[in-house]
Steps between C-alpha positions, in 0.01 A plus 500: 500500500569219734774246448509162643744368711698790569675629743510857647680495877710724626729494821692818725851488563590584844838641582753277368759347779873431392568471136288533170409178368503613130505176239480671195832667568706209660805470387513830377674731797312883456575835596182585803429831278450286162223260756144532445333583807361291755104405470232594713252305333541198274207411211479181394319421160467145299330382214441114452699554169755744553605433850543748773660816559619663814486847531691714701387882615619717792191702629569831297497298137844439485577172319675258697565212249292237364567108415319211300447188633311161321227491798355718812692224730804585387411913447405412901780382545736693427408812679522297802859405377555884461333652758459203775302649838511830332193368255162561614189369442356393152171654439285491214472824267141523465310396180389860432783654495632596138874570580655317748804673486338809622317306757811284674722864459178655714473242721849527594496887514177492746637221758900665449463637835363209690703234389458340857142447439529297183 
């Protein structure tokens, strides 16, 4: 099943210097325990009618968040609003692959240990 003009990208998240950048909870001061983890790994996935969808996965499938946005620019964007030098590479998530979650949450796992070589 093949769908045109998608996307399916995902990006590491290096360690994280100074504060959290976290939009969907500005304005709204939170207890650290009540925080959703950092990510390892963020997957990005759009659909020319339903915009895009960020993703956000620590490398042993804990959820991390996710967040809408009307386009991949601004998806793109905002993870370098959140996670600035932190954010890694964007790479394509190969056309074979069935789940993508799975796949960016593997990725991350595999290349956790290296994160100077990414």
């Amino acid at each position: 099943m093949t769908q045109f003009n998608r996307t399916r990208s995902l990006a590491l998240v290096g360690l994280l210097a100074g504060e959290r950048r976290v939009t969907q909870t500005a304005g709204f001061p939170m207890d650290p325990s009540q925080m959703l983890p950092a990510p390892d790994v963020i997957l990005l996935i759009s659909d020319p009618d339903a915009g895009a969808m960020l993703f956000r996965y620590t490398a042993h499938w804990t959820f991390a968040g996710d967040t809408w946005h009307a386009s991949v620019e601004s998806a793109r964007e905002e993870a370098v609003g959140e996670y600035d030098d932190a954010l890694g590479v964007w790479i394509d998530v190969p056309e074979e692959v069935r789940d993508a979650h799975a796949y960016a949450v593997q990725y991350a796992a595999e290349r956790l240990n290296n994160r100077g070589d990414w």
